[in-house]
Phi, psi and omega in degrees: 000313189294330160301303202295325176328293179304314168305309181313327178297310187286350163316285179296353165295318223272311165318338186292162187228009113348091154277157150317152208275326185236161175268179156271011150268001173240350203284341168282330172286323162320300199215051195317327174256038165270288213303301191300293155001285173296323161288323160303324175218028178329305166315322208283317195279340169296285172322340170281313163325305179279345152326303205275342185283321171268042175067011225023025166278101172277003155311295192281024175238129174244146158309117168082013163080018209075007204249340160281139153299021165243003169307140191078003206237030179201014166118337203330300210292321189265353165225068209274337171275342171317278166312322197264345180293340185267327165320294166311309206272321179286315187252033199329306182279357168257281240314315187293302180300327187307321246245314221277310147329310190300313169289309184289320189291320202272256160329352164091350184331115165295159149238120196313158194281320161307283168355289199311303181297269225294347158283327147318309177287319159325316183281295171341289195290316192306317203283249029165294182300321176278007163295303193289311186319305200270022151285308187282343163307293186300255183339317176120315221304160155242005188259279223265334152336269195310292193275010168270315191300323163282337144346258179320317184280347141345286184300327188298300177310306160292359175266327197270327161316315186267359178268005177262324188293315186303332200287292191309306170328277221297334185262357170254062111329000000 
């Protein structure tokens, strides 16, 4: 039931007809020491985001926003500054889409098909490197060792660069 809720949300979401104030290609000329900021302290600015997307009512705040299945499920309600300073630090990467889901629902916000690639790509190069990882693993090698590991700090680098673009979005609301 809680599935089917959720296929039903991103359906409707795909109908809004709101955009963003920034593309995520636009988000280092929008607001470069928000952006630097935000790559740099990502938990800290995520957690100040959902604060602020709920209005600072931390009444209102469940883990990952309702959008995970461990939402709800952990306690929140006797300690909500708590869960999300352990969310932002644990979960980094939902805690930033739940803040970015929350806004787009709540304001109707679409996300452009470019945003839709460069998120897509994020997932992709992540997946790819850890691919990449256990194949060097599996082989032995040490020459793919060594390109596996830049891989992976590749993808690292572009995951927290597009969760920083995503950050600058969600505050020029």
């Amino acid at each position: 039931m809680a599935s089917q809720m959720h296929l039903d949300k991103m359906q409707l979401r795909q109908n809004y007809r709101n955009l963003w104030h920034t593309d995520l290609m636009s988000t280092m000329k929008a607001d470069f020491p928000y952006c630097c900021f935000a790559f740099l302290c990502g938990p800290c600015v995520s957690y100040l985001l959902r604060k602020r997307a709920l209005y600072n009512d931390m009444s209102r705040y469940v883990c990952c926003a309702g959008y995970m299945p461990c939402s709800g499920r952990c306690g929140e309600s006797r300690c909500p500054e708590f869960c999300l300073a352990t969310e932002v630090f644990l979960c980094f990467g939902n805690s930033v889409a739940s803040t970015r889901f929350l806004l787009q629902d709540e304001f109707n916000i679409q996300t452009t098909q470019c945003d839709n690639c460069i998120i897509g790509f994020m997932f992709c190069l992540q997946q790819i490197a850890c691919i990449f990882s256990i194949v060097a693993m599996i082989v032995g090698s040490g020459e793919l060792q060594e390109a596996s590991q830049l891989l992976s700090c590749l993808a690292d680098m572009v995951y927290c660069t597009v969760c920083a673009c995503m950050q600058v979005c969600e505050i020029n609301i």
